[in-house]
N, C-alpha and C positions, 0 to 999 in steps of 0.2 A: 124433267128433273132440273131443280135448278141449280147453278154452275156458281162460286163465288166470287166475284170480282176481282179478278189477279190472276186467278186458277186458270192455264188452262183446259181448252174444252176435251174433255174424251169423247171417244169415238165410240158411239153406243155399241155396245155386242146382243145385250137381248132387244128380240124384235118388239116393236111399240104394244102389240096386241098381247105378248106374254108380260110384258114390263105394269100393266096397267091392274093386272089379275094378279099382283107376285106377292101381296101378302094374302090373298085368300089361300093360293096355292103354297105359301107357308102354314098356313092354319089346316091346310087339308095333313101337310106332312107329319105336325105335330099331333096332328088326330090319329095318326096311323105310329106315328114311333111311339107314343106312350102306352098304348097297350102292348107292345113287346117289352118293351123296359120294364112297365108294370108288371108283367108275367114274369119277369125273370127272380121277384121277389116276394109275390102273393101267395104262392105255394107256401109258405115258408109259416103262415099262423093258423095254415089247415094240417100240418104233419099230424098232430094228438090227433085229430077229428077222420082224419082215413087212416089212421093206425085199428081205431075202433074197430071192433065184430064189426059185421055186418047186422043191420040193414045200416046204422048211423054210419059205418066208415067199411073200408072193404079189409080189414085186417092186415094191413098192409106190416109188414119188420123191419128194424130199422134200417136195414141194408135195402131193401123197396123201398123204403121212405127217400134215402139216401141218393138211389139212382131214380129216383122218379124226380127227384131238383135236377139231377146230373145229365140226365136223357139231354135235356132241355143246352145246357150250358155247355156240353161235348159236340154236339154238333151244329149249334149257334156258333164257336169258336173255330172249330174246323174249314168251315163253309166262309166263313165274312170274304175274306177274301178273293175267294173265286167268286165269289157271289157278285162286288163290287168290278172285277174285270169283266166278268160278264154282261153287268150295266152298259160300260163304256162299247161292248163292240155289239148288244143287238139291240139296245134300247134300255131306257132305263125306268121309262113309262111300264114298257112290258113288266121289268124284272120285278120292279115295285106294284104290278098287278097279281104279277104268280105270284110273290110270298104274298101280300096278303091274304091274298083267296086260300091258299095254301096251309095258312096260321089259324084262321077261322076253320077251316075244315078237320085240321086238326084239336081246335078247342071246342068242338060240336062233340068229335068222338069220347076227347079224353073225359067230358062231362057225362058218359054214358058207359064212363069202364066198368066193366065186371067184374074186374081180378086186377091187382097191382102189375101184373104182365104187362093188361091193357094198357095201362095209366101211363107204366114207361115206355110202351111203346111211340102214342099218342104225343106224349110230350117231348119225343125224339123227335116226331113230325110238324109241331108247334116252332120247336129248334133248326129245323131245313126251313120251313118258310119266314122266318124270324130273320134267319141269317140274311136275308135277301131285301128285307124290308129298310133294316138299320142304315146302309150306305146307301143304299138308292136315296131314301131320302137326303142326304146331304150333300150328294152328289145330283137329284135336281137343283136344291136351293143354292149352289155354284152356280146354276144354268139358266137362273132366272132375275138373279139381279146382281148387279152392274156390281164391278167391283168394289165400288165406294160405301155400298151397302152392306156387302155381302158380312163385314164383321159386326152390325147388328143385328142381321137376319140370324150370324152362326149365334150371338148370346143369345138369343132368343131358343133358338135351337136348343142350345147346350142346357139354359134354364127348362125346357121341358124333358130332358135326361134327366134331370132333380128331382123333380116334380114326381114324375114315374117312378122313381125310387123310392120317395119318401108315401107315397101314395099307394102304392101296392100292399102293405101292412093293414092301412084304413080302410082300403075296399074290401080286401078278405075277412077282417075281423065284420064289419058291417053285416057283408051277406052271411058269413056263416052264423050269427045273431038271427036271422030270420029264415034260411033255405038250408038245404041240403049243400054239402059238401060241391060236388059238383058247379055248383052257382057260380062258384070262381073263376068256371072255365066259360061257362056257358054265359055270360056276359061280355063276354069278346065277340059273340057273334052280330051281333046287330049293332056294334061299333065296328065289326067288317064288313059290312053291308052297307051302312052309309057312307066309310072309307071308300069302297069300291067304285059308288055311284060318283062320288066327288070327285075322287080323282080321272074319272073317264072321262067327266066334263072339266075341270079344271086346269089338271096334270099335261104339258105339253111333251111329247116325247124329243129327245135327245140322245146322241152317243160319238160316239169319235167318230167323226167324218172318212180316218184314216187309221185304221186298227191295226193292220199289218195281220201279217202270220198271224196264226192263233198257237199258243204254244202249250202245247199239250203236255209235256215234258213237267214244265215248271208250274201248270197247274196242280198236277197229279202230285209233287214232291212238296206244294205249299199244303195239300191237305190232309197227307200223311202226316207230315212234322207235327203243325198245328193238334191233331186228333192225337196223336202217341204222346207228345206236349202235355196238352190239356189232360189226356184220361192220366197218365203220370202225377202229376199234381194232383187233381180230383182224390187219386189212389194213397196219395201221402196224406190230404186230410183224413181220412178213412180212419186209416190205421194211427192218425200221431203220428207217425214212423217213417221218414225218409231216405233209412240205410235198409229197407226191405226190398228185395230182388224186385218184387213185383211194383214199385217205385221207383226202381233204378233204371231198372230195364228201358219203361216205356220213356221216362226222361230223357236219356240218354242216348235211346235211339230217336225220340223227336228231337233233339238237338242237332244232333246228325243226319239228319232228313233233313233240318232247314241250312245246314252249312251248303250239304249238298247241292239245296234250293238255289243261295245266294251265287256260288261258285255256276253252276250253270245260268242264272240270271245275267252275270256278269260277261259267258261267252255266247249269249242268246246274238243271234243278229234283230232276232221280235222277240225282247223279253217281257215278261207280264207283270214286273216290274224295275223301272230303271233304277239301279241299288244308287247307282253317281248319287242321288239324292242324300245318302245318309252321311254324305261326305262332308255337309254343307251341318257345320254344328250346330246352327238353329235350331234347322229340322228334326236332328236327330235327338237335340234335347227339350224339344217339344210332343215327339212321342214317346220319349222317357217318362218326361212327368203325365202325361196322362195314365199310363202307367203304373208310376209311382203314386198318384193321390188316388186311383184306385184302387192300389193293394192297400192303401191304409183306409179311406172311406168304406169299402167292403168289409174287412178286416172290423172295424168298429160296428157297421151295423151289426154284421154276425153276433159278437158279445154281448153289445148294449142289449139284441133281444132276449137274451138269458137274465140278465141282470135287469132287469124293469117288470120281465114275467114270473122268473123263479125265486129270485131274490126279491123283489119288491113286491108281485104276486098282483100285476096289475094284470086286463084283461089283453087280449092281442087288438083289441079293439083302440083302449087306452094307451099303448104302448104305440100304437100307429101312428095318434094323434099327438104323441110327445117330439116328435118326427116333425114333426109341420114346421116348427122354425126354420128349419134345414132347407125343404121346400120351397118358404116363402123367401129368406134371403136370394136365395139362387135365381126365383122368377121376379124377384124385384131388381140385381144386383146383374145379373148376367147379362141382359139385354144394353146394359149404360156400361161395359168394364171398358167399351172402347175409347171412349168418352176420356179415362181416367188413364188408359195405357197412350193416348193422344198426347196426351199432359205430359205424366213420367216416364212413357215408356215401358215395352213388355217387360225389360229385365226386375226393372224396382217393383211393376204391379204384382207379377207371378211371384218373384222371391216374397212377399209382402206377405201375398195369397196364401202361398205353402207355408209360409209361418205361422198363421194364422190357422192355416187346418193343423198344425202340429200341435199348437198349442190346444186348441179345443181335445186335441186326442190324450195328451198329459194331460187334461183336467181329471180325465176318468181313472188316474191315479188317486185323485183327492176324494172320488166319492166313495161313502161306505151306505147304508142299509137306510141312512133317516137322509141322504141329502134330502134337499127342498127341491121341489120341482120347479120351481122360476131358475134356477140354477142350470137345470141342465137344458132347459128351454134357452136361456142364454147362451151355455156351450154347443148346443146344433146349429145355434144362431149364427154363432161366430163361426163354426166349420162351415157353414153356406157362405157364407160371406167370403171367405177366404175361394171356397172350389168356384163362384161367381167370379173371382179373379184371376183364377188359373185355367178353366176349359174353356173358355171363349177365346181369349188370346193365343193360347197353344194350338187351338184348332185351325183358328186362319192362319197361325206358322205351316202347318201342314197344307192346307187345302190350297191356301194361291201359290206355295213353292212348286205346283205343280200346273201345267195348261191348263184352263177349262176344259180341254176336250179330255183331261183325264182325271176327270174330276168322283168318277166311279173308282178309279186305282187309290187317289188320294182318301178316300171316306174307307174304302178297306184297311187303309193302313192303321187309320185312324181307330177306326173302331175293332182293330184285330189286338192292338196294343192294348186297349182300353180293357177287351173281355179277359186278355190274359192274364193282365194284370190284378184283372178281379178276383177270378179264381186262384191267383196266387196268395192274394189276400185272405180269403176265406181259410183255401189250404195250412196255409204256413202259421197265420196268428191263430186259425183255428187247432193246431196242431202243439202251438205252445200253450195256449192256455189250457186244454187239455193234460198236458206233461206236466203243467205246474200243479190242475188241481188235483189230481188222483197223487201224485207225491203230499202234498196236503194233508188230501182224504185219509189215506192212507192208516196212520197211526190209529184211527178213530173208529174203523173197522170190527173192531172184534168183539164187539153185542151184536153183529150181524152175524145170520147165519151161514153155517161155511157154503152152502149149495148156493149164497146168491149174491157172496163178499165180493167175486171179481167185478159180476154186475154190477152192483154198489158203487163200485168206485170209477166207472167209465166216464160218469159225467153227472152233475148236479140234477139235473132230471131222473136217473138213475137213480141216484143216492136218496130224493127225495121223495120217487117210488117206492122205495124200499121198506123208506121208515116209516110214511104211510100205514102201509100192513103189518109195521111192527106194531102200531096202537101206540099208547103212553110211551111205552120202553124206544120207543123212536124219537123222540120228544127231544134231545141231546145231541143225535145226529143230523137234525135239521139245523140245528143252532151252527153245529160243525162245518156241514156244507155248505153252508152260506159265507162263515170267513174265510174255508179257502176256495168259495169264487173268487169272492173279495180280491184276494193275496193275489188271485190265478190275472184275473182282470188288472189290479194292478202293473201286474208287469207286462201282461200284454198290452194293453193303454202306451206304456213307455215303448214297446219295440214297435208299435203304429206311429208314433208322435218319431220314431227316427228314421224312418222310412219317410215320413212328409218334409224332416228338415233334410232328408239326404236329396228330395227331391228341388228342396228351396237352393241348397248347393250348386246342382244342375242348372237350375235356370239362373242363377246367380252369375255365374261362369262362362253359359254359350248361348243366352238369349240375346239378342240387339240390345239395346240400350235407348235413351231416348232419341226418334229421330232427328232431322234437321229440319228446317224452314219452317217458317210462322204461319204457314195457311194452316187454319182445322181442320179443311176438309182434306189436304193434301196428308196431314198426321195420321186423321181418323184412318185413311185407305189405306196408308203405308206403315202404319206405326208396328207392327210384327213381321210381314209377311218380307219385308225392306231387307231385312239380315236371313230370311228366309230360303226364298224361293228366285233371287235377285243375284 
């Protein structure tokens, strides 16, 4: 590596023989975290196609449909965190070996279910090896290059998190164009097979030298919280409904499971995580916004996919592909953000960032039924562009505020903020637009017949089931349902676009600012992690 004249030489930490292999051993990582991220949203343009009778689909209901995405994202979310402590104390090579193998075996079975049973169970199993996949990987690429690097290795990273999002639509529209339902799942396996071989020759193993105690206590009360957390929320999307016992309850009791968490982490003598960190307002508002652009990025994919398929009536295939700007800004844009946080600094880039995803998210206030599609290829555009300048710098705030040797603690924290934040997004925005369009619908009702009004009005799919089998006399309800998506979209668009500038707030506030001294290469290393982790 070479050193810039003036600089300081560092004291290398990875050894020369890992150091030489450490973007292959990047490219093995991103081979493995894109089909979980992938999975986490591929499901989502097979629902009509396994709702079907059988043979085409296994008759799945929408509450199977429902927990067959949920399986997956309840205990993806439960698990990160122990899953990433685990990294650090028996390997991380291992833990990044088990979920994958684990992930693939579970998307063999889920491709061969016979009943929606199956399917959610399968995809609960997909979600335990998932969990395990996610931080190992971030937590090697800590362990494999040098500090100086590590904030273009994490863009790099964070750009193939995009990618996987915005790609998961395009692969499931593609194969179910040509295969069976199933294809979805059964396409992860021979990319964990080559995963697997790769990383046994690649993958160097690591973990804390010095793990201490194992603390059993504070495992057990992170994955209670987390799971009562998550299935709570999960349960409020459900229903639209957040004053329902059976969304209270679990809320409130994972809240209270993780206070409890935090309060015995704090008298831990070996805790499984040291909380001093959240004290440090960098940190703590760098896994806010992660957080926060994920409750509004989830939040808007959710919608935009009703609005491009039901509304616009394009295919899941076409609607995939509308996606792509999103993608390509983030893998053009995420690799180079350090580049530009060197310059100005984490506070200006990330406030910038989150303005900019805010703004793309108030655009979907302005569209109605004829936007132009260069339009909204622009607005993903601009939202990638903006998340390209907010999860790569927030992530080295997270990841060097902590040792390298706890570098599996730092990737859970990471990505336990991120998934919850997701599911908050989906829940909540999905729960408001929801409450707006059946208020809508509502009035427009009564040519429907009374045995199938409540159904009608649940949701634009619904509604436009309906009038379907009304023939012609439906013909006015379809007109209907679509303005109050519209309406519904509107204003959810607006509570996504204030969750991103509440997030620009956050870093606007306790992010660093621009560092000090004229080297680029001393900015590029320190330019977030400096008010961090420091």
């Amino acid at each position: 590596m070479s050193i810039p004249s003036g600089a300081p030489a560092a004291v290398p930490q990875v050894p020369e023989a890992v150091h030489r292999r450490r973007w292959a051993i990047l490219a093995v990582l991103m081979f493995s975290l894109l089909i979980v991220v992938l999975d986490n949203s591929i499901l989502n343009v097979a629902v009509k196609t396994i709702a079907s009778p059988a043979p085409t689909g296994l008759g799945a209901t929408q509450s199977e449909l429902e927990w067959a995405i949920n399986s997956y994202t309840l205990v993806f979310a439960g698990l990160l965190f122990t899953a990433g402590l685990l990294g650090d104390r028996i390997g991380r090579k291992k833990v990044l070996l088990f979920g994958i193998v684990l992930f693939g075996l579970g998307s063999a079975l889920a491709a061969m279910s016979g009943s929606p049973a199956e399917l959610i169970t399968w995809r609960a199993v997909m979600g335990f090896g998932a969990a395990f996949v996610m931080p190992a990987t971030l937590a090697v690429l800590m362990n494999v290059f040098e500090r100086d690097e590590q904030p273009k290795a994490i863009g790099i990273w964070a750009g193939s998190v995009g990618l996987g999002i915005a790609i998961g639509p395009i692969t499931g529209g593609l194969l179910l164009e040509h295969f069976w339902w199933g294809s979805i799942f059964l396409v992860n396996v021979p990319v964990v097979v080559i995963a697997v071989i790769a990383m046994a020759v690649l993958v160097p193993e690591s973990k804390d030298p010095r793990p201490g105690r194992l603390d059993p206590v504070g495992v057990v009360l992170s994955v209670i919280g987390l799971v009562l957390l998550v299935y709570g929320i999960i349960r409020g999307g459900e229903l639209a409904d957040f004053t329902d016992a059976s969304v209270l309850l679990p809320v409130l009791g994972g809240l209270a499971v993780l206070v409890v968490f935090v309060l015995h982490e704090k008298r831990s003598s070996s805790p499984a995580i040291d909380i001093t960190y959240f004290r440090k307002p960098a940190f703590s508002a760098a896994v806010a916004a992660i957080a926060l652009v994920f409750f509004a990025l989830m939040g808007v994919t959710f919608f935009s996919a009703f609005y491009m398929q039901s509304v616009r009536g394009w295919s899941a295939l076409q609607s995939g592909l509308l996606i792509l700007p999103l993608a390509v800004a983030q893998m053009v844009f995420a690799p180079r953000a350090r580049h530009v946080v060197a310059r100005f600094g984490a506070r200006a880039v990330c406030t910038v960032g989150m303005l900019a995803v805010a703004a793309g998210l108030a655009a979907f206030a302005l569209f109605d039924a004829d936007t132009p599609v260069w339009v909204m290829c622009v607005v993903f555009f601009v939202q990638g562009t903006g998340m390209a300048h907010v999860m790569p710098p927030v992530t080295v705030a997270v990841m060097q505020a902590l040792p390298r040797e706890k570098a599996g603690s730092g990737s859970a924290v990471n990505n336990t903020f991120r998934q919850v934040g997701g599911a908050l997004g989906i829940a909540v925005l999905g729960s408001v637009l929801s409450t707006v369009y059946r208020g809508d619908i509502e009035d427009h009702l009564g040519a429907v017949p009374a045995a199938v009004r409540d159904v009608a009005g649940e949701s634009i799919e619904a509604t436009l089931g309906v009038a379907e089998k009304m023939g012609p006399a439906g013909t006015p309800l379809v007109a209907a349902a679509n303005d109050a998506f519209m309406s519904a979209m509107h204003v959810t668009a607006f509570c996504s676009a204030g969750v991103a500038a509440l997030g620009a707030l956050v870093v606007a506030l306790f992010l660093p600012g621009k560092p000090s001294g004229g080297d680029p290469a001393a900015r590029d290393e320190k330019a977030v992690p400096a008010g961090a982790g420091r």
